[in-house]
C-alpha positions as CSV (number, residue, x, y, z in Angstrom):
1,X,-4.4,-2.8,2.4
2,X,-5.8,0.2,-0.2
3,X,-3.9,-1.4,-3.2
4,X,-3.9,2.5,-4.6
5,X,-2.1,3.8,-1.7
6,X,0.7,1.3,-2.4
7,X,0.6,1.4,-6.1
8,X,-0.1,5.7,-6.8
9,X,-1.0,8.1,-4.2
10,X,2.4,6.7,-2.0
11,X,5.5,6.8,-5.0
12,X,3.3,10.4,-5.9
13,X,3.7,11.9,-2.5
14,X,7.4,10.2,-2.2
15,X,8.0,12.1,-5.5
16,X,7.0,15.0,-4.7
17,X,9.2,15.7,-1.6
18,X,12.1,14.1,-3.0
19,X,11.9,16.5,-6.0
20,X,11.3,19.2,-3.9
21,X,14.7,17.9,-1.8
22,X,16.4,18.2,-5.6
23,X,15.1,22.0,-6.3
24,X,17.4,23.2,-3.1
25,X,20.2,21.2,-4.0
26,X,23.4,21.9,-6.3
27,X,26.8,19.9,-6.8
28,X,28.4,22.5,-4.1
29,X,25.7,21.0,-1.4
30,X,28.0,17.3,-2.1
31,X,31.2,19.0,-2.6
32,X,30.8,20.5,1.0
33,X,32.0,17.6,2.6
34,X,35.5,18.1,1.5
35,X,35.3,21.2,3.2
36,X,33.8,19.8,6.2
37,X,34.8,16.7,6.5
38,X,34.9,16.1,10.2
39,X,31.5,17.4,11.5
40,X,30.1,15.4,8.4
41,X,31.5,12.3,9.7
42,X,30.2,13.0,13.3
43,X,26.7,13.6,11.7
44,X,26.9,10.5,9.5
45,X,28.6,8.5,12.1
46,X,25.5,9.4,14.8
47,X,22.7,8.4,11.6
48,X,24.1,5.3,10.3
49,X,25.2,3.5,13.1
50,X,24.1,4.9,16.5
51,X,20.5,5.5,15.4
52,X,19.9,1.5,14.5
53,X,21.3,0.6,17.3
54,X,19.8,2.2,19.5
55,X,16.4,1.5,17.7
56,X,17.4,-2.6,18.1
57,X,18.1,-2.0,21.8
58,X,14.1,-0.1,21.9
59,X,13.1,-2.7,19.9
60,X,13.9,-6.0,22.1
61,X,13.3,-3.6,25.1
62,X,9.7,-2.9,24.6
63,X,9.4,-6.5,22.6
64,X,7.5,-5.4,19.9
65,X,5.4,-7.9,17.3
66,X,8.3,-8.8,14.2
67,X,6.1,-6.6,11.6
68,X,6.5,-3.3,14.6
69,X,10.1,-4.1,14.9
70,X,11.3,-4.4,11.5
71,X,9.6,-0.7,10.9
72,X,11.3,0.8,13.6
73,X,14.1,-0.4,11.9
74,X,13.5,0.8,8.4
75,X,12.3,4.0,10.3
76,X,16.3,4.3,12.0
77,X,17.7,3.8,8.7
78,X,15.6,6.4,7.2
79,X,17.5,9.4,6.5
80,X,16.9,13.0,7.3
81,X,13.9,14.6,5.9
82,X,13.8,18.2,4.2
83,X,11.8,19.5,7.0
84,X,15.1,19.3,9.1
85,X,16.2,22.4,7.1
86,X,12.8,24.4,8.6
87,X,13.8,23.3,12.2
88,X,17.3,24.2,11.6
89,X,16.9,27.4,10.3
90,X,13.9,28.4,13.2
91,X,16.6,27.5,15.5
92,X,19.8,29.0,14.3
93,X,21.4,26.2,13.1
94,X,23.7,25.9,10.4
95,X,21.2,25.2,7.3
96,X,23.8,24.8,5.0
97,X,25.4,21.9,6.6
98,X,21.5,19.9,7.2
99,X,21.3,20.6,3.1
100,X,24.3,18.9,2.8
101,X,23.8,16.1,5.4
102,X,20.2,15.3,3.5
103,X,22.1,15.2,0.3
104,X,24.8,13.1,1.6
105,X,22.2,10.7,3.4
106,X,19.6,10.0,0.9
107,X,22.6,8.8,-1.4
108,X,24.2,6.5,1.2
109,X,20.8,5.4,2.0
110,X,20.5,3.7,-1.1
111,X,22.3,1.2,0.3
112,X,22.1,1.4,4.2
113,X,18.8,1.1,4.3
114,X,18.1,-2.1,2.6
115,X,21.1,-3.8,4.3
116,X,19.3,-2.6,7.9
117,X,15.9,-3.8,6.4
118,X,17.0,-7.3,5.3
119,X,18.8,-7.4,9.0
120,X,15.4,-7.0,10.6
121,X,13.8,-9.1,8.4
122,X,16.2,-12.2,9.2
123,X,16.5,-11.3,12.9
124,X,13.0,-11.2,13.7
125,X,11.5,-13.3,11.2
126,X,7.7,-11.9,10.6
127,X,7.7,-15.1,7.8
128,X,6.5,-16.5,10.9
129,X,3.1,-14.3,10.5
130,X,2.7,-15.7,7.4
131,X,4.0,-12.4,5.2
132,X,7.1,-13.0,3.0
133,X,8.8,-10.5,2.0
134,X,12.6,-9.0,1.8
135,X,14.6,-6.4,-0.1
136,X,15.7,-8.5,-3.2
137,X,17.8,-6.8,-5.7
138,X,14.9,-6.1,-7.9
139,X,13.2,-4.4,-4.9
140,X,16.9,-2.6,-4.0
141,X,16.5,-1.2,-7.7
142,X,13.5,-0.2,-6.7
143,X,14.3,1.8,-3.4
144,X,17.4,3.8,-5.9
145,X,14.3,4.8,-8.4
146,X,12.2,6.3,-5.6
147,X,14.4,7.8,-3.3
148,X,17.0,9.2,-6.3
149,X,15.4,9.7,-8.9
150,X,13.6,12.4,-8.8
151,X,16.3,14.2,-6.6
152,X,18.2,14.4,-9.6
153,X,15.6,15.3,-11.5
154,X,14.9,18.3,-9.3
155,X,18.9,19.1,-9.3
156,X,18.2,19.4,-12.6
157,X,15.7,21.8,-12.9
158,X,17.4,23.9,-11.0
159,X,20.7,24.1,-12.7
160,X,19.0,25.2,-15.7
161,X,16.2,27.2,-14.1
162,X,17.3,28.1,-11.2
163,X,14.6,31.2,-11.3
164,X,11.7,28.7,-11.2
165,X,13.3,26.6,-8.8
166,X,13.7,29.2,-6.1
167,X,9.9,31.1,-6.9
168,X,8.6,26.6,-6.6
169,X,10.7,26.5,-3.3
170,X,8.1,27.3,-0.8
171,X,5.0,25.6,-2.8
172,X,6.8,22.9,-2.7
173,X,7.8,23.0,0.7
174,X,4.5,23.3,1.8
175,X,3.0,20.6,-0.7
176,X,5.2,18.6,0.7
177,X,4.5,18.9,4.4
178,X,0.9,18.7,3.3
179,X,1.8,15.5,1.6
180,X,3.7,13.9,5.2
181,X,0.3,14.2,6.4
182,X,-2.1,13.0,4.0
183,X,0.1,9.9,3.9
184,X,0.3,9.3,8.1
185,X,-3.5,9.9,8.0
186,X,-3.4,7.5,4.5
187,X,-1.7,5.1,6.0
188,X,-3.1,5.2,10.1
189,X,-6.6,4.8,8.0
190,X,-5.8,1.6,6.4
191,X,-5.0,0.1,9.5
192,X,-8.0,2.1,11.5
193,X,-9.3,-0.7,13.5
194,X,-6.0,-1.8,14.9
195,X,-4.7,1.8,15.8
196,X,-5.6,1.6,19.1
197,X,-3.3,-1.5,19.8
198,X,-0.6,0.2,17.2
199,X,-0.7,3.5,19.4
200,X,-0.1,1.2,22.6
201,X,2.7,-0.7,20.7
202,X,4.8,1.7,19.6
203,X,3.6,5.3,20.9
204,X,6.3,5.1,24.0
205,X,8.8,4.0,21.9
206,X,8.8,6.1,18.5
207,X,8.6,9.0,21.5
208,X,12.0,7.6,23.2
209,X,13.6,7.2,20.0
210,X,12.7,10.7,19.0
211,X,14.0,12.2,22.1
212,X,17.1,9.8,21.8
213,X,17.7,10.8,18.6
214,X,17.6,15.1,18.5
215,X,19.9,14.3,22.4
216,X,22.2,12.0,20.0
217,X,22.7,14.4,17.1
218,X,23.5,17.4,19.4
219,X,25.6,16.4,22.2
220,X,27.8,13.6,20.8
221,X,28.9,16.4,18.0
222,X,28.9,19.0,21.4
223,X,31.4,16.3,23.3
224,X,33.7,16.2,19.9
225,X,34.0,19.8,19.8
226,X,31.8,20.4,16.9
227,X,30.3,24.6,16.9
228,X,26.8,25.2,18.7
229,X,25.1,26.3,15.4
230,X,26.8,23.3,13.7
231,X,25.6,20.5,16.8
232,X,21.5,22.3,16.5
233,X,21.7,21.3,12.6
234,X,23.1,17.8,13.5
235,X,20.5,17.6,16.1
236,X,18.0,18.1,13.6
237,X,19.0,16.1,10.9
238,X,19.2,12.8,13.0
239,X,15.4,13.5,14.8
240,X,13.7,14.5,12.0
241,X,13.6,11.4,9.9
242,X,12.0,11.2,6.4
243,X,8.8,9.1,7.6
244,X,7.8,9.4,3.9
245,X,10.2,7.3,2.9
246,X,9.9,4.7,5.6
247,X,6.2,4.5,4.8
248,X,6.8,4.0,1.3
249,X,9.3,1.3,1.6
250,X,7.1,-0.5,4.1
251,X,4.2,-0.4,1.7
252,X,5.1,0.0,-1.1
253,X,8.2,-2.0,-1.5
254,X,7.4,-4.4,1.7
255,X,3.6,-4.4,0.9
256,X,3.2,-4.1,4.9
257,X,1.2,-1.2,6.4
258,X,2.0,-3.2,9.6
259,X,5.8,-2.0,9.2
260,X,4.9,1.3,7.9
261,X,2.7,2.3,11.7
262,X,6.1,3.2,13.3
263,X,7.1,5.5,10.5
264,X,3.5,7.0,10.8
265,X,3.5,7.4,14.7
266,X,6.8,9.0,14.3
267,X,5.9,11.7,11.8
268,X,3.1,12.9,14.4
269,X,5.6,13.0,17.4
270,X,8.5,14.0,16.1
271,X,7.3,17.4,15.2
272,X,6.4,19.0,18.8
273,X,9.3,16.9,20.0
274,X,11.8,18.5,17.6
275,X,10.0,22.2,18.8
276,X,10.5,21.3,22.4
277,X,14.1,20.0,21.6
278,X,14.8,23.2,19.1
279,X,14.4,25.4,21.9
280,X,16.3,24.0,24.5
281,X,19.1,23.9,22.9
282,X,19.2,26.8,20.9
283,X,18.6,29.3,24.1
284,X,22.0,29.7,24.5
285,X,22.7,31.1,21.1
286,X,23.0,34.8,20.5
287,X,19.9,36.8,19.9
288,X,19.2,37.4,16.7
289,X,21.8,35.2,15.5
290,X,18.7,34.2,12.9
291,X,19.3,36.6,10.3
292,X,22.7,36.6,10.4
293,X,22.6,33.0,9.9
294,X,19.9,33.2,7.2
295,X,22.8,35.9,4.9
296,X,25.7,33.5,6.1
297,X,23.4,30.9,4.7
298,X,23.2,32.6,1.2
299,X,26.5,34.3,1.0
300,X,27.9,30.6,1.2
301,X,25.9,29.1,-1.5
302,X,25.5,31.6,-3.9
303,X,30.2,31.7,-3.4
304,X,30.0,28.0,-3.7
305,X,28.0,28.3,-6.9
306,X,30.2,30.9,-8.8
């Protein structure tokens, strides 16, 4: 493993889109929940606890190598990334509910995702390949700097610049989806002469969990009644994971690019998956409901801030 990817160029690129997550967020994107309480739930409910399971049931039915599974399951626990907003908002969805979803997520991720992590680790045992490894609390302390951080750091910014933060909105944006791919290609290079195994391994089922995930997010919140614009941004959320953040726990807080291939698979697939899905769903929506949700969008945040 390139010691440098683990040690710089992977907390860098994390950085970078987890400041970029804190330079479109304000305290109103948190306090959002009390006004929404129910469809937040849903959404949560769906991330947190359908997702991993339904990644453990993939998991023992494809019987993937312990180092495999455990990163599909640090890739379930992941939460949503910022590029869930872009899909959201191409697709009429309710943008200001995936802001506050992300928000809500990265927090309670904090915690989720290293109790998931230690789960795999115990269940399937990849000691056994001669790797130890686990989420200690010195590694936990770890995972809050990374993913937290520099989200507040960015919520920062904004509240006192708020000018700079909206002109560094779409550089960052785009740095930052620049960033997803140099560290998939980063991290599918480090493991270059075993992708062709990886790819068999794992390409059937990060696709499968991608699909399950964007059917998950929309139609369990469509069954419980949940609005169509509200159910497209919930279907978003839960598909488009923050593989960043899964590859950056795997290596550099795991030291495993083994666990990170999942997480690097997914961030390929997931984006013409999350197209395909986008436009399914969203043809029953009123035309040119775009706009109009784009100035709802705005009118609510910028009434939420005053």
């Amino acid at each position: 493993m390139d010691s440098a990817l683990a040690t710089v160029a992977l907390p860098a690129a994390l950085a970078i889109i987890m400041f970029g997550l804190g330079l479109s967020l304000t305290v109103a994107d948190f306090a959002r929940v009390a006004r929404h309480p129910r469809v937040v739930t849903i959404a949560l409910a769906c991330q947190l606890l359908i997702l991993p399971a339904v990644a453990f049931g993939l998991v023992l039915l494809f019987d993937l190598p312990p180092l495999l599974a455990v990163g599909m399951m640090v890739l379930a626990a992941s939460p949503g990334g910022t590029t869930a907003n872009l899909f959201s908002h191409l697709y009429r969805g309710d943008v200001a509910l995936n802001i506050t979803l992300t928000a809500v997520n990265s927090v309670i991720a904090v915690v989720t995702l290293p109790l998931i992590t230690n789960f795999a680790l115990g269940h399937f045992d990849p000691d056994d390949t001669g790797t130890s490894m686990g989420l200690d609390f010195t590694k936990i302390l770890q995972v809050f700097a990374i993913v937290l951080i520099p989200v507040a750091i960015g919520m920062l910014v904004r509240a006192r610049r708020e000018d700079f933060a909206q002109r560094m909105d779409r550089p960052v944006r785009i740095a930052s989806a620049l960033v997803l791919v140099l560290v998939i290609v980063g991290t599918i290079a480090a493991e270059r002469e075993n992708v062709p195994s990886y790819l068999a391994d794992v390409g059937v089922i990060t696709i499968l969990f991608c699909l399950i995930s964007l059917a998950v997010g929309y139609w369990i919140p469509k069954l419980l009644s949940v609005g169509q614009r509200q159910a497209i941004a919930c279907s978003m959320e839960i598909g488009v994971h923050n593989s960043t953040l899964a590859i950056a726990i795997s290596i550099s807080v795991l030291d495993s690019v083994d666990i990170a291939i999942p997480a690097a698979v997914y961030g390929v697939v997931m984006f013409p998956l999350a197209a395909a899905v986008g436009w399914l769903i969203s043809r029953g929506t009123q035309a040119g409901a775009t706009d109009a949700v784009s100035v709802q969008d705005r009118t609510e945040r910028a009434s939420e801030a005053g």
